[in-house]
C-alpha atoms as one frame of an Amber mdcrd trajectory, in Angstrom:
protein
 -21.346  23.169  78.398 -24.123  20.821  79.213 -23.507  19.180  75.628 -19.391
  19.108  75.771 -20.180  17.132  79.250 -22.324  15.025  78.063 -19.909  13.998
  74.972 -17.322  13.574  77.473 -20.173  10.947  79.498 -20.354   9.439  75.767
 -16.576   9.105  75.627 -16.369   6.784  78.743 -18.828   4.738  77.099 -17.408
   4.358  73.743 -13.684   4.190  74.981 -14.541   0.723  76.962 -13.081  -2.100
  75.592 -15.495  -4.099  74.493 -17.615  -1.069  72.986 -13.897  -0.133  71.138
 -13.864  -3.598  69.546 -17.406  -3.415  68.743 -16.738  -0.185  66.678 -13.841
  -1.983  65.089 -16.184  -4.595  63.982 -18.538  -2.243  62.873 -16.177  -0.463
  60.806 -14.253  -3.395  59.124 -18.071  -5.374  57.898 -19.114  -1.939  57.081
 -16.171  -1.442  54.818 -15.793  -5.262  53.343 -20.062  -4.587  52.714 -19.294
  -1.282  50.820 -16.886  -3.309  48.741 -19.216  -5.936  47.473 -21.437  -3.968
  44.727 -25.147  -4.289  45.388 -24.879  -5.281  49.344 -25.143  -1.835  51.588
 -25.093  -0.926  55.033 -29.035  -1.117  55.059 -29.366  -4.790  54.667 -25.933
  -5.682  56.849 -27.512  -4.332  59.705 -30.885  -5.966  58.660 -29.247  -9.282
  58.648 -26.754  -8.369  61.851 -30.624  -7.492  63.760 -31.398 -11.016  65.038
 -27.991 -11.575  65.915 -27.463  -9.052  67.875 -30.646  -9.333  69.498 -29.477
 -10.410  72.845 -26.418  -7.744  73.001 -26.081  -4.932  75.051 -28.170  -1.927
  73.079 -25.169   0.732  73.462 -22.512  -2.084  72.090 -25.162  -3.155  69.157
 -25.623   0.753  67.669 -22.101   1.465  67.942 -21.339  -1.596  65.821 -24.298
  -0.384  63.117 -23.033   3.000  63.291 -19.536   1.221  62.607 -20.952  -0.409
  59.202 -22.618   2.616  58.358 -19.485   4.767  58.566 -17.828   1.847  56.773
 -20.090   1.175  54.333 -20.079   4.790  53.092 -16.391   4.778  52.648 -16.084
   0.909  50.791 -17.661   1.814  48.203 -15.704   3.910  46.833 -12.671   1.081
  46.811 -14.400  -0.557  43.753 -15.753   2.864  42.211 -11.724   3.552  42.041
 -10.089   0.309  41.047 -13.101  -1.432  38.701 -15.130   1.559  37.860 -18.122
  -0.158  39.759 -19.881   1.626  42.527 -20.609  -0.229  46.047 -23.220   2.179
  46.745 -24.905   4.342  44.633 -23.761   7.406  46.445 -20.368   6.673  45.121
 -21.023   6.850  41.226 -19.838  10.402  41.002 -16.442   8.707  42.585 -15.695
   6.374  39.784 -16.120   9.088  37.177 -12.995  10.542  38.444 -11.709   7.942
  40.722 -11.306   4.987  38.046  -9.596   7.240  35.387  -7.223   8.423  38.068
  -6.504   4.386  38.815  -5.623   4.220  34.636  -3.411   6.263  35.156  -1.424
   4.648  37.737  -3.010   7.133  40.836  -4.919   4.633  42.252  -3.309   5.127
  45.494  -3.493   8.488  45.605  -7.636   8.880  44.623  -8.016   5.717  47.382
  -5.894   8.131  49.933  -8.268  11.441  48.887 -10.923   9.178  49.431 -10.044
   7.728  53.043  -9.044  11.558  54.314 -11.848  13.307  52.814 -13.919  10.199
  54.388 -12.320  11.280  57.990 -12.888  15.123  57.493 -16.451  14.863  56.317
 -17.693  12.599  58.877 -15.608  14.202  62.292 -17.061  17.656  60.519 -20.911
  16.195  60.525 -20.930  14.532  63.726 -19.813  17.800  65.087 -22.926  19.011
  63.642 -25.048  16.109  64.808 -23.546  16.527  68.737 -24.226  19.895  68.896
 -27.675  20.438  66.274 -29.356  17.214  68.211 -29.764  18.778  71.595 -31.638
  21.779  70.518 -34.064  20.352  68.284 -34.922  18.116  70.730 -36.223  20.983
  72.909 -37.822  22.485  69.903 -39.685  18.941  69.510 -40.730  18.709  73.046
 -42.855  21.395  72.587 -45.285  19.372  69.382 -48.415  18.159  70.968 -50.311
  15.415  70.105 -51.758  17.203  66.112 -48.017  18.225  66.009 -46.602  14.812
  66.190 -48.898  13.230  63.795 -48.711  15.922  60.871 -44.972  15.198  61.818
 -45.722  12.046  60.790 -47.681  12.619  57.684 -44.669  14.685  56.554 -41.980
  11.977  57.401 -44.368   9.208  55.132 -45.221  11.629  52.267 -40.926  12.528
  52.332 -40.106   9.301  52.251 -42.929   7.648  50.075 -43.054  10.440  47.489
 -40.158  11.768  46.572 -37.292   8.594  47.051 -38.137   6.960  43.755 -39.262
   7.433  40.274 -42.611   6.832  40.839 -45.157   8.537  43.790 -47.522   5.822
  43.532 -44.968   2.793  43.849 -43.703   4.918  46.704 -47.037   5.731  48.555
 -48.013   1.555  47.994 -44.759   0.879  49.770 -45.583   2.533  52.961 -49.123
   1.390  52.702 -48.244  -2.385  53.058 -46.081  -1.141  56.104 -48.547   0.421
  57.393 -50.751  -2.670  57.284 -47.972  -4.785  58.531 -47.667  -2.491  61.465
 -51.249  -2.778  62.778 -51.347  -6.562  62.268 -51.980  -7.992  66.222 -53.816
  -6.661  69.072 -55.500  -2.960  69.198 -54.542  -1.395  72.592 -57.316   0.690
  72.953 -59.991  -1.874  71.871 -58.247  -5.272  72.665 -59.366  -6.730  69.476
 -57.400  -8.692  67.033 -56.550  -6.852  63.944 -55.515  -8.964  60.550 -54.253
 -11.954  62.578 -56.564 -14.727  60.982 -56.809 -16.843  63.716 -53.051 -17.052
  64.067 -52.324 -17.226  67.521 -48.286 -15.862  66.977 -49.597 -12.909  64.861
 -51.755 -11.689  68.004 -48.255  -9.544  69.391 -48.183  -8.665  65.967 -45.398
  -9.416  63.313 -42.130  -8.849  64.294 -39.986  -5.780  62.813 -37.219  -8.214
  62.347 -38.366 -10.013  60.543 -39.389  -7.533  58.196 -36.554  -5.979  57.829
 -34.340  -9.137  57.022 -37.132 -10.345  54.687 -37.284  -7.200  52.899 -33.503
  -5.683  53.216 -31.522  -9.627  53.198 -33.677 -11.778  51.553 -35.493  -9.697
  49.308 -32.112  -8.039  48.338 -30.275 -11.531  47.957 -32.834 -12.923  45.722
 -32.724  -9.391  43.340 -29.094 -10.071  43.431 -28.845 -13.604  42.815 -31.194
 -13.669  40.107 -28.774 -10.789  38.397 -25.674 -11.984  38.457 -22.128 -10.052
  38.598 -20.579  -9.597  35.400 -16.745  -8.453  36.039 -15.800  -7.112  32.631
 -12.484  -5.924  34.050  -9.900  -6.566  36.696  -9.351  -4.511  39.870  -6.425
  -2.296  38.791  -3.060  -2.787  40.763  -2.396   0.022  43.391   0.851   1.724
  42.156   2.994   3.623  44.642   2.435   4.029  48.545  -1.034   5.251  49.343
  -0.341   8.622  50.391  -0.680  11.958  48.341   1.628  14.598  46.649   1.564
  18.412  48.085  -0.014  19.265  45.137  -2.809  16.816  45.737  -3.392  17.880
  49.350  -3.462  21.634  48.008  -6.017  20.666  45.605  -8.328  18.192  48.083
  -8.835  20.331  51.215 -10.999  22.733  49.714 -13.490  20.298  48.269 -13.505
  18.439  51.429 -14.373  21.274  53.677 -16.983  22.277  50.813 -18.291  18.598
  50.525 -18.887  18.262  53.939 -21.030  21.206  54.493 -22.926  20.677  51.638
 -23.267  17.006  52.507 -24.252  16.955  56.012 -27.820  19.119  55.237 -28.670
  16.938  52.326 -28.372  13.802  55.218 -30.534  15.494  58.015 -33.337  16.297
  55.472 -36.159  14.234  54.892 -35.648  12.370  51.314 -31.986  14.158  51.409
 -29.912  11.196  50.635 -26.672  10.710  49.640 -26.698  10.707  46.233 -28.159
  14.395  45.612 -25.409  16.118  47.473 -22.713  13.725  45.654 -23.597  14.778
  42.112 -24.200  18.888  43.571 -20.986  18.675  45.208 -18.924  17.324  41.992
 -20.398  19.861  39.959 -19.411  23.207  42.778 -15.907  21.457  42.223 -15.921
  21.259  38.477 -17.075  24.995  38.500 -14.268  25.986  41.437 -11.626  24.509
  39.640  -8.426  25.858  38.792  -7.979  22.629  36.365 -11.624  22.133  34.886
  -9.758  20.822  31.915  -9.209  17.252  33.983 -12.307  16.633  34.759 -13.718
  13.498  32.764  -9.844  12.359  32.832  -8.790  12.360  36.427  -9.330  15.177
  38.386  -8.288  14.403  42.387 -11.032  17.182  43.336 -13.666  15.233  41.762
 -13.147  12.171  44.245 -12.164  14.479  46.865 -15.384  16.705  47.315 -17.910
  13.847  46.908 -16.283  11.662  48.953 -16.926  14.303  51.575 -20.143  15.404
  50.734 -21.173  11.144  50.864 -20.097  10.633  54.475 -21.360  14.128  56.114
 -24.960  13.075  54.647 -24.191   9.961  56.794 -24.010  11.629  59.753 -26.564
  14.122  59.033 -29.333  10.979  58.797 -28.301  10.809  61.964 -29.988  14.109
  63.452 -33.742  13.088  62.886 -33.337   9.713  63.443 -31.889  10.656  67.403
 -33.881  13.253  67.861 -36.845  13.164  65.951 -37.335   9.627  65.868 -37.663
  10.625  62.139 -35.664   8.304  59.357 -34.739   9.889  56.438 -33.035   6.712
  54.900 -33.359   3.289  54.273 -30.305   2.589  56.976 -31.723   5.089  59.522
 -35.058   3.317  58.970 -33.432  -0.030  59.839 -31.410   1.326  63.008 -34.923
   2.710  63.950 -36.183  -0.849  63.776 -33.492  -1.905  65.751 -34.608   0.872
  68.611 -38.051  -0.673  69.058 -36.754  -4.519  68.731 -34.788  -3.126  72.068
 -38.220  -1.747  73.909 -36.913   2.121  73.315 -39.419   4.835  71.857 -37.219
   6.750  69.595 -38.007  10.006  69.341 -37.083  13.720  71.618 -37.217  11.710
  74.594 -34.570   9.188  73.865 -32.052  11.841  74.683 -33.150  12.016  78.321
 -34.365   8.567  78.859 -31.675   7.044  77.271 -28.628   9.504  77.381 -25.676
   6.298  77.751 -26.893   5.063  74.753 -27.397   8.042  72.919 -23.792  10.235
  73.661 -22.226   6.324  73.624 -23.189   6.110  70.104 -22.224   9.478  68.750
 -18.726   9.578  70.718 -18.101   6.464  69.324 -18.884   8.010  65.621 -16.094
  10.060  66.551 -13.818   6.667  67.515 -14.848   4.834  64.443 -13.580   7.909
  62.041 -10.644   7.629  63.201 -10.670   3.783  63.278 -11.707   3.794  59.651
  -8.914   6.073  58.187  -6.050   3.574  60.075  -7.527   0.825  59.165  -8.308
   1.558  54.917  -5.267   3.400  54.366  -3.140   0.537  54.618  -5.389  -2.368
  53.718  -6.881  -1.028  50.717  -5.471  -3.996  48.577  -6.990  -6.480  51.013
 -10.596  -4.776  50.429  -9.923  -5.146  46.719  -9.751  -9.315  46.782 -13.142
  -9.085  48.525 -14.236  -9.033  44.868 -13.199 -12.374  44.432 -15.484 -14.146
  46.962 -17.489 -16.501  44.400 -21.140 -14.787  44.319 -22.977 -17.820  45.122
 -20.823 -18.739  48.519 -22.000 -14.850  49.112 -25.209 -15.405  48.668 -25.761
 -18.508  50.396 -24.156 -17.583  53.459 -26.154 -14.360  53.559 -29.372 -16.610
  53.722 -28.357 -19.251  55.892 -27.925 -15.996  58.010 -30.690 -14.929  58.319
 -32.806 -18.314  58.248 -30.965 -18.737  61.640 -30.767 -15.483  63.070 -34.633
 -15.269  62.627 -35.837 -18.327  63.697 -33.250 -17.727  66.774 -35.185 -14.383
  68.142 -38.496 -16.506  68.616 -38.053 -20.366  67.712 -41.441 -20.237  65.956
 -41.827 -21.517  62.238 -44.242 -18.963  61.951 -41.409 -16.563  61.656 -39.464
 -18.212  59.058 -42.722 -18.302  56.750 -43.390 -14.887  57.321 -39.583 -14.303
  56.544 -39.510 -16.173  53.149 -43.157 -14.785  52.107 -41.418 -10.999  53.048
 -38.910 -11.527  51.546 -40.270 -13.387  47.790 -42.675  -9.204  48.308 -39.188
  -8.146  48.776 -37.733  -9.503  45.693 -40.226  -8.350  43.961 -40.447  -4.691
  44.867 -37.139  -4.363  44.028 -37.447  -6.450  40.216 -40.235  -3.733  39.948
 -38.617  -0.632  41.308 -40.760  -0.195  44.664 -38.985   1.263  47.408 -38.716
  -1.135  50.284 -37.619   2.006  52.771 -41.112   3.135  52.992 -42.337  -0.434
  54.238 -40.263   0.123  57.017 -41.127   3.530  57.587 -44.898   2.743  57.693
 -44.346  -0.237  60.131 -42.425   1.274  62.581 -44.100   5.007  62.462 -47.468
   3.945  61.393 -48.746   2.656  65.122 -47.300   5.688  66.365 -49.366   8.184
  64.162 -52.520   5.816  65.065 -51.897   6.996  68.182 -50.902  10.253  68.449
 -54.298  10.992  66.025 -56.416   9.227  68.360 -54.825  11.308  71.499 -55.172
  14.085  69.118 -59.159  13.624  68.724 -60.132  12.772  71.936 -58.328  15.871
  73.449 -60.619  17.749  71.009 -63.672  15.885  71.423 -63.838  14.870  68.111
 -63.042  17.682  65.993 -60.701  17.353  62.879 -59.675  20.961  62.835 -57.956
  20.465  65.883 -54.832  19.733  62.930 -55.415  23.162  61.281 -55.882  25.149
  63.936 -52.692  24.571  65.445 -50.211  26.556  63.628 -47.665  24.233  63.604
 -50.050  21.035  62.756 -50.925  22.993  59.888 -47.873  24.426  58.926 -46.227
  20.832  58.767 -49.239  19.592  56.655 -48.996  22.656  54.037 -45.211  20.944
  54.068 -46.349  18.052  53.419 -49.141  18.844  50.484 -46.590  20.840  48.987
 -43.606  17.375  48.891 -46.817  15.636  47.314 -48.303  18.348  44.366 -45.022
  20.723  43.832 -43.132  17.514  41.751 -45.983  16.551  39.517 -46.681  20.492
  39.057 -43.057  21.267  38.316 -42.856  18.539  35.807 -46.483  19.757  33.828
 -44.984  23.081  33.762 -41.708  22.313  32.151 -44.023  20.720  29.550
């Protein structure tokens, strides 16, 4: 009961006014973002962080929880009508998706899409209102070793398993890491990596890292690789609305995709795109009608539609209670929790319970925001395509030249913007991760400290991490997410 109460607390919140029209917002950019191929919800929120710098903290996550609702359900809009995937959790969409659009069911894949969308996210913020409160208790019981072989896990998740490569992954977070202990040591007072510069002694802003890395970096990748459109957004034909026989054949597959979605999200190095492909497949194998697959099959957008927004809210559950991102996104929002002064982790549920229920009621507001709102406006989404890329590009920069230099008015920031985000750029020309930057900036102070409380309630002694069974126990964890890959892949040759 404690948990339905406390929903209903998060209700009030999200059901004032100006929080409603701040979930609007959120939902509309998020869903105009997942349009536009190549721009996600990860670097609208980066560029939305200095913005929204001086706005109430409840109002500023609903709106990023808005665009990443939003974002999750836009792409699929161009995966449908041009075969090309706003996110790359919505490939598996345009298999089916686009080849229903040929055949003149465009409206009816874009309606599987926008329902499934609703089902799958109400069904995993269900899970993250009511799976939240209890590991936080469970958390509030790690000590000091805990915490920072929680850590270790959370880097080597994130670092060595997103990507192709475990190196390019592990370099990532290392050049957070750095970037997080740039400024003064609190323990010693001395200057760390500052180089006489007298604005890098509070160390370098996580703004500013994230819109260098997520905006710039992104914009430059982007620009430099222009949009080829070798096809026309098909027309939408009919109402947007399904047959009986297409609601027969969808609510299976989005009951299925949203349970197999939403554990995928809430799992370290889950992602979206894992449960997409598993979830297509289960509904290729389930069919009654296997024969339309590869020509049109409505389960095929159905299911992995579902499975793509449950993972959303299932990046959720760390990230709230954990302090724990398992995402590029979820590592962004994090930044956004310490640009605000709040220590995410198990305690932002108690010291911060407005903010907390605020944002996941209004998850629940937004869903149903988003499936009024793209039902009928789906043709509107579709000229998004036309925006001329430079204008697009441009605009994103000007952004974020001004949104920067806004949070401090130093041209120390703007350097250190521009410099991010050329390391940016090229990270992503040579396919290193820019999540684990993030990670290690934000979490790698923390695990400095919690390993320093850790050895000087021990006097000194490193076993202190394998004597405690569940230090050690979240170490074998993470040993086993760095060997069991490379292992797997010498055996199968």
């Amino acid at each position: 009961m404690d948990t339905l109460a406390l929903l209903m607390h998060g209700f009030g919140v999200a059901l004032q006014p100006m929080n409603l029209l701040w979930a609007l917002v959120g939902v509309t950019l998020g869903t105009a973002v997942g349009v536009l191929p190549g721009l996600g919800p990860a670097l609208t929120i980066a560029l939305l962080l200095p913005i929204t710098f001086h706005v109430p903290a409840t109002a500023a996550f609903i709106l990023f929880a808005g665009i990443y609702y939003g974002a999750m359900y836009g792409g699929s809009t161009t995966s449908i009508l041009l075969n090309t995937p706003g996110e790359s959790a919505t490939i598996i969409t345009a298999l089916e998706g686009h080849k229903m659009a040929k055949k003149g069911r465009a409206a009816a894949a874009l309606a599987t899409s926008a329902i499934g969308s609703f089902v799958a996210g109400t069904i995993g913020t269900l899970g993250l209102t009511f799976l939240a409160p209890p590991l936080v208790e469970f958390a509030l019981k790690f000590g000091p070793a805990d915490y920072f072989s929680l850590m270790i896990v959370a880097f080597i998740a994130v670092s060595a398993v997103l990507g192709a490569s475990v190196l390019r992954g592990l370099t990532s977070l290392a050049l957070g890491i750095l970037l997080g202990l740039i400024g003064i040591d609190l323990q010693t007072g001395q200057a760390r990596f500052t180089f006489g510069i007298l604005e890098l002694l509070d160390g370098i802003n996580v703004i500013v890292v994230a819109v260098g890395l997520f905006a710039v970096g992104e914009t430059l990748y982007l620009a430099a690789r222009p949009l080829v459109k070798d096809e026309d957004a098909l027309q939408l034909k009919g109402r947007a609305w399904m047959t009986k026989e297409d609601w027969k054949r969808s609510w299976k597959p989005w009951l299925r995709g949203s349970f197999i979605g939403f554990p995928f999200g809430a799992l370290p190095a889950g992602g979206a795109e894992v449960p997409t492909f598993l979830s297509y497949y289960t509904e290729k194998k389930l069919s009654k009608h296997p024969e339309e697959f590869g020509q049109g099959a409505i389960e095929g957008v159905a299911g992995p539609e579902a499975a793509n927004n449950a993972s959303a809210a299932g990046v959720l559950v760390p990230m709230l209670a954990l302090g724990l991102p398992t995402s590029a996104t979820a590592a962004i929002m994090l930044s956004a929790f310490t640009s605000y002064g709040i220590n995410p982790g198990p305690l932002l549920l108690q010291s911060q319970p407005e903010l907390v229920w605020g944002l996941i009621a209004s998850l629940y507001v937004g869903n149903v925001i988003l499936l009024v709102l793209n039902l009928p406006l789906v043709g509107l989404w579709a000229k998004i395509l036309t925006i001329p890329t430079p204008w697009l590009y441009g605009g994103i920069l000007v952004f974020a030249t001004i949104g920067t230099y806004g949070i401090s008015q130093s041209a120390v920031d703007l350097i250190l913007l521009y410099v991010i985000g050329f390391i940016g750029y090229l990270m992503r020309r040579f396919d290193f991760p820019a999540a684990p930057t993030i990670i290690g900036m934000i979490l790698g102070p923390f695990a400095e400290q919690e390993f320093r409380r850790a050895m000087t309630i021990s006097g000194g002694d490193m076993s202190v991490f394998l004597t405690r069974p569940l230090s050690a126990s979240l170490l074998i964890i993470a040993a086993a997410l760095l060997l069991l890959p490379p292992l797997l892949r010498m055996i199968r040759k």
